[in-house]
C-alpha angles and dihedrals in degrees: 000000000000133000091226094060086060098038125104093228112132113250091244079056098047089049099058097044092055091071090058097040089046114035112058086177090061104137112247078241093053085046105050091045096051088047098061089037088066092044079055105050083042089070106271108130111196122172118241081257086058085044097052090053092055093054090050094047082056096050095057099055097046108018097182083077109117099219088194095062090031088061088043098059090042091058090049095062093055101217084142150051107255120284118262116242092245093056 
């Protein structure tokens, strides 16, 4: 048996981390965005600047990161309320 069958993670938790359990392929774009989807879903509530800033700081560690895709991938998980045009 699993951890994951005894733990106290909320189900919407639980189904964002199997992707990156279970998917060593997952993209570093995939991976950065599933990963702030959980914190969200975990209670932090950053704003799309916040947001912004946390892509940046990530591209510049690692620079081969397409932001595009990495935002893409973000939205498609609907954590958050759409992004504003400006952002």
């Amino acid at each position: 048996m699993s951890r994951e069958w005894f733990s106290s993670v909320p189900e919407e938790i639980k189904l964002l981390r199997f992707p990156l359990w279970h998917n060593p392929e997952m993209s570093v774009e995939a991976v950065w965005a599933y990963m702030n989807a959980i914190s969200i879903k975990a209670g932090e509530a950053p704003s799309w600047d916040e947001m912004m800033e946390r892509l940046a700081r990530m591209a510049e560690v690692n620079p081969r990161i397409n932001r595009q895709k990495a935002l893409e991938i973000f939205e498609n998980l609907k954590v958050m309320p759409p992004r504003p045009a400006t952002v």
